[in-house]
C-alpha positions, 0 to 999 in steps of 0.5 A: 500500500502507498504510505500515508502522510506521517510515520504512524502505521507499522509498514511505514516504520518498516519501510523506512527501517526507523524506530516508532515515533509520533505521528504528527497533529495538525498545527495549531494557530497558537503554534504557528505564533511561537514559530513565526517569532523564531524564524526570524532568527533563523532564517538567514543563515538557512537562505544564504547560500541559495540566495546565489542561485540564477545569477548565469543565464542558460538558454531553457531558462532553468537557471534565470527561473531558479531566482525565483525558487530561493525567496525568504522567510521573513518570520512576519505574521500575516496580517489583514489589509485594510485599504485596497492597492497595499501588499500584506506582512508576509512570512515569506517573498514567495511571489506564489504566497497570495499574501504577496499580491496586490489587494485589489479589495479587503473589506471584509465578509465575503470576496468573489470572482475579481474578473478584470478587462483592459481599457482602450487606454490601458487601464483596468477595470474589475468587477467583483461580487462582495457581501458584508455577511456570507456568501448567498445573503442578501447583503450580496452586491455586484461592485466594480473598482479602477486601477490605472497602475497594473492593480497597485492600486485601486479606486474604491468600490462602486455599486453596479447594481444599486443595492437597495431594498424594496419597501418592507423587503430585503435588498434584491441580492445580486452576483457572480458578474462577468465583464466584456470590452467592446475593443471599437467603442471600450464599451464595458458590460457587466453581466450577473444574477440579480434576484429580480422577484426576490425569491426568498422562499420555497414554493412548496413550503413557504419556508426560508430558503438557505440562500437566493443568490441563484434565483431570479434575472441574469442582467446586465448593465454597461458603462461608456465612461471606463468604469467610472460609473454604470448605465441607470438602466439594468437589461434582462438577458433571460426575459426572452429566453425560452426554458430548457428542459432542466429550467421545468425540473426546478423547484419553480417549474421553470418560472424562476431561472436557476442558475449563474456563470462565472465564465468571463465572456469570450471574444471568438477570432472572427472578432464577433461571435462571444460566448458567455458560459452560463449554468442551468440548475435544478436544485430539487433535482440535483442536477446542472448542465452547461449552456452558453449564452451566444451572440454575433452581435453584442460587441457590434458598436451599433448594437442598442444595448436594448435589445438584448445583445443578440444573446441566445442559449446554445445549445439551441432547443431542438427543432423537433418537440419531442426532443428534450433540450438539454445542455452539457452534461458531465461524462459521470454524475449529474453535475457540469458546472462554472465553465469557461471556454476556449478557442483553438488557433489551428483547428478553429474549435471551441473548447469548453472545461467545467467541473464535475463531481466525478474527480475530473474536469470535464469538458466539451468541443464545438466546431461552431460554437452552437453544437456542442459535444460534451460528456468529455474529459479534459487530457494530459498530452500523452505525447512523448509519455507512451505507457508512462502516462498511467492518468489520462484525465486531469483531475479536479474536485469540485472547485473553479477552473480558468483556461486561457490562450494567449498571443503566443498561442500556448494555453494555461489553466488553472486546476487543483491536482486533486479530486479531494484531500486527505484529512489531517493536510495541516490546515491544507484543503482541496482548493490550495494549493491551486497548481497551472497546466500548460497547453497547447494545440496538436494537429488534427486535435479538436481540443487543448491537450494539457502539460503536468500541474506546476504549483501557481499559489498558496495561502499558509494556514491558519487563514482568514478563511476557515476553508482556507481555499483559492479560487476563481481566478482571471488571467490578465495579459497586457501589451507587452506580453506580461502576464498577471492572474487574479484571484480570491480566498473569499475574503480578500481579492488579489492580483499577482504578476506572474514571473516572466522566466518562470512563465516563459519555462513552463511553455516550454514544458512539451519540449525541454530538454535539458538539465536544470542547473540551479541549485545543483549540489551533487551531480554523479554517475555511476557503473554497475556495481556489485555493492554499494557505494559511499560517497561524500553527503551533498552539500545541502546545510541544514535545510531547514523546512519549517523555515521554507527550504527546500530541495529535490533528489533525482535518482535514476536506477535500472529495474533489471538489476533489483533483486527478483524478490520482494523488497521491503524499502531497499535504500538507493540513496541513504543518507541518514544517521541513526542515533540512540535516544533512550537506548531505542535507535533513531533516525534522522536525516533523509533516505530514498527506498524502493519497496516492491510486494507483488504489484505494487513497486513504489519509491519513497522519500523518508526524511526526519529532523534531529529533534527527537525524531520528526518525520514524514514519508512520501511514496511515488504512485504504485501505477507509475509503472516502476515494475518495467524492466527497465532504467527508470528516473524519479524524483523527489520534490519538498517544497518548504515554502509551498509545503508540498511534497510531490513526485515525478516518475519517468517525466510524469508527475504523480497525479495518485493514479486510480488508487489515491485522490492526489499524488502530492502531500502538504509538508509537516510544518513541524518538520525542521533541519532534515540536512544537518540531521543527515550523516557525513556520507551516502550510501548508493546502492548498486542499481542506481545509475546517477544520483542529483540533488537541489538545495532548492525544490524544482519545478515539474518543467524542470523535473520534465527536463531533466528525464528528457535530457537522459 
């Protein structure tokens, strides 16, 4: 079986070949507070050394990117911000820590869905969805807000919709807005749910609904001044619709729409068709489909905004009556949810992902963006993997997902490599971190094929949020080919530049083929031998973890030579030291072991501190296929600052296969000096043919690199 997160069980402590020691609890806040105190005095001698890394240029960019692989844990306890624009004390200057972000807006209760379009002018302009209470309530309002400085600061928050009550009534709640530029006029719309009949009840019974923030009008208003204010005349975009088969199953018998969208509106390459995702639900009935709202129209700079825009569902109802008109639906289970859609250069297809609660993103193709084919998976690129890739389908839980093609033709979307979490993360859920796929185009493909997951943002526990997830995030690319994204925990809303070395290296993630040289403290070879064989330990210092170190052990070893047995952890690369602590031995340092029992062949990371004992253990998926007779490279991944753990075997990153939710773990934060724990020497075993270390973690690109180039 695969090991779980921390020593504990009587097969990990026999895999590791390691005394018993406790298994670790979840931290809690008090803790977190007395170790940010002390990182502060420990931090810099840790860091030194990496600090040095990226300062020459190679042409696969793994050198320029690694400056971004060696920032700081300051020792700073998070804090809020209060004001827009301003950036938070952070504990790291980790540009993927969300605390690092520009604020687009902090005020408190409930954030979503921060969705930006640039000016004519360059300026941006974003719309959010805010609640001063919790998400749903009737508190709940569209607002939009102007920043003409890349989101370093904003103006304050204005109304798109006047929040107000009718007489004796609640206010008429309001969300989930979507923003669409017309490039001719910088025209902006800001489409959304508006509660127009106040629905606060069910028909049935009378009795208060848990929330009404899917029920009502999708509306829109517009603004001819940049922003700076919103048309006094709201439009009904659904008044006109006539209701699919899903609207009749509702709890209103279709009366009242059920549904929302989060799908930015999407501009096609003839620079006329849009499409809006839109997503029809029948709470009663526990299902939700995907449509898409479709117009040739809409950015027509003759188009009175009157008439509804030209927006019509897709697909259309079907000519004949008897047929029923359903949307999109998902391949497994009755939900396909929060769309966004894509067009491909080459083919000219559309291309649609969403979620689903069936572990995996689901996803649908379209020649003309009318008939839509669905009950689809998106996929990894299998390209260059062969059998290798044991998981075809990119896996998602139930959490919100942005693709996006940019100028240069390549893709990214954001995803949440998991299809849940295991319990006891140390603060970690299903929706943080959130990772990024590339994509790209392949002939004769109607649809994106996707890379391997690369770590994007994380937020630390303990959060502001209790779920402490992120999610809804909108890519932003400006003029000269920068690249920000942003995003929202549900309390405050950011935007962050994303690095251009390290962007421009995980585009070229179908390709690299090279050997990242950053951070590189150990680089051998070796011949078959008939023993083991000692060499000096790498020069690593203490990595201390708890203080955001990190590193990474590439080792490549030939099945054929293993013995034909079953091997229970048989060390390929050893570098612990065992000390007594009470006359029972103790490990500390860090190990790589192979283990094999009938079907399952896995390699595992085995690391302790040398205070007193604290480990962790990871295992690579037991269907990664390390069974072939043949010269396998895996590598092991510990990201301090991230604090993740992940694998990737044969170029492949470890996804969990069929037989685990995710192929990565979170980091025991308690987890310290792994590196000075270690002993003065390694020990590598004779299959292996060539052993590399990182004093820094790497990214999957690199990883990927690295295999191709042997």
């Amino acid at each position: 079986q695969n090991c779980h997160n921390s020593f504990g069980t009587q097969e990990e402590r026999t895999l590791a070949q390691g005394a018993p020691v406790t298994r670790a609890n979840s931290l809690q806040v008090m803790h977190w507070r007395v170790r940010t105190a002390m990182r502060a005095m420990i931090f810099t001698a840790v860091w030194m050394s990496s600090l040095a890394i990226g300062t020459t240029t190679d042409i696969t960019g793994s050198a320029r990117v690694a400056q971004y692989h060696s920032p700081t844990k300051v020792g700073s306890v998070k804090v809020k911000v209060g004001h827009q624009g301003a950036t938070a004390q952070c504990e790291s200057n980790d540009w993927r820590d969300i605390c690092n972000g520009r604020v687009i807006s902090a005020e408190g209760g409930y954030q979503d869905q921060p969705q930006v379009v640039i000016r004519n002018d360059s300026g941006w302009v974003c719309v959010l969805t805010v609640n001063t209470a919790h998400e749903g309530q009737s508190s709940q309002r569209v607002m939009s807000t102007i920043s003409t400085d890349e989101g370093m600061s904003w103006t304050p928050l204005i109304d798109i919709e006047p929040h107000i009550a009718p007489v004796g009534k609640e206010p008429l709640s309001t969300g989930w807005v979507n923003n669409l530029l017309v490039p001719s006029t910088g025209r902006i719309f800001a489409f959304y749910t508006f509660n127009c009949n106040n629905i606060t009840t069910w028909p049935s019974t009378g009795s208060r609904l848990p929330n009404s923030n899917l029920l009502g009008c999708w509306n829109y208003r517009y603004s001819d001044n940049g922003g700076q204010s919103w048309s006094p005349q709201r439009y009904n975009l659904t008044a006109s619709q006539t209701i699919a088969d899903i609207d009749r199953s509702n709890a209103w018998g279709g009366d009242v729409l059920e549904g929302w969208s989060v799908g930015k509106p999407y501009i096609a390459d003839d620079n006329s068709t849009v499409l809006m995702q839109y997503t029809k639900v029948s709470t009663v009935a526990g299902r939700s489909e995907a449509f898409f709202f479709r117009s040739t129209t809409a950015i027509d700079a003759t188009e009175p905004p009157e008439a509804g825009l030209g927006f019509a569902f897709v697909p259309p109802k079907p000519t004949r009556s008897n047929v029923p008109w359903i949307g999109i639906q998902a391949a497994v289970g009755t939900t396909a949810q929060e769309g966004n859609v894509v067009q491909l250069q080459r083919a000219g297809t559309f291309y649609a992902v969403y979620r689903t609660t069936n572990g995996f993103m689901g996803s649908a193709t379209s020649a003309d963006g009318i008939a839509w084919i669905g009950g689809l998976f998106a996929r990894h690129d299998p390209v260059d993997y062969g059998a290798g890739l044991y998981l075809g389908k990119v896996k998602q839980p139930t959490g919100p997902t942005t693709p996006r093609r940019f100028r240069n033709g390549m893709f990214l979307m954001t995803v949440f490599a998991d299809q849940q979490v295991y319990p006891d993360m140390y603060g970690f859920n299903k929706r943080n971190p959130s990772w990024v796929v590339p994509g790209w185009e392949r002939d004769g493909e109607a649809e994106v094929l996707w890379g391997q997951p690369e770590v994007l943002l994380y937020t630390l526990p303990p959060c502001e949020d209790p779920k402490c997830g992120i999610g809804y995030p909108d890519f932003i690319e400006v003029a000269d080919g920068r690249v920000f994204i942003t995003e929202t925990d549900k309390v405050n809303s950011r935007v962050h530049p994303l690095p251009s070395a390290w962007l421009d290296l995980v585009w070229q993630q179908d390709t690299i083929a090279t050997v990242a040289s950053g951070g590189l403290i150990l680089n051998r070879q070796f011949t078959h031998s008939t023993g083991p064989i000692i060499i000096p330990a790498p020069t690593w210092g203490q990595l201390n973890l708890s203080a955001g170190a990190g590193f990474a052990i590439e080792v490549e070893f030939d099945a054929q030579t293993l013995p034909n047995t079953e091997i229970h952890g048989l060390p390929l690369f050893d570098c612990r030291h065992t000390a007594k602590m009470d006359a029972v031995p103790v490990n500390s340092g860090i190990v790589v072991l192979f283990t094999k029992v009938a079907a399952i062949h896995v390699v595992n990371i085995s690391m302790w501190d040398g205070g007193g004992g604290q480990g962790q253990s990871w295992d690579t998926d037991s269907e990664a296929r390390l069974w072939l007779p043949q010269k396998h490279t895996v590598l092991l991944n510990v990201d301090g600052l991230a604090r993740t753990i992940t694998t990737v075997v044969n170029g492949v990153f470890g996804s969990g296969g069929s037989r685990r939710p995710q192929g990565w773990t979170a980091l025991d934060p308690k987890l310290g000096a792994v590196g000075g724990a270690s002993a003065p020497h390694c020990t590598v075993h004779s299959s292996v043919s060539s052993v590399r270390v990182y004093d820094r973690y790497l990214t999957t690109t690199e990883a990927i690199g690295n295999w191709r180039s042997s």
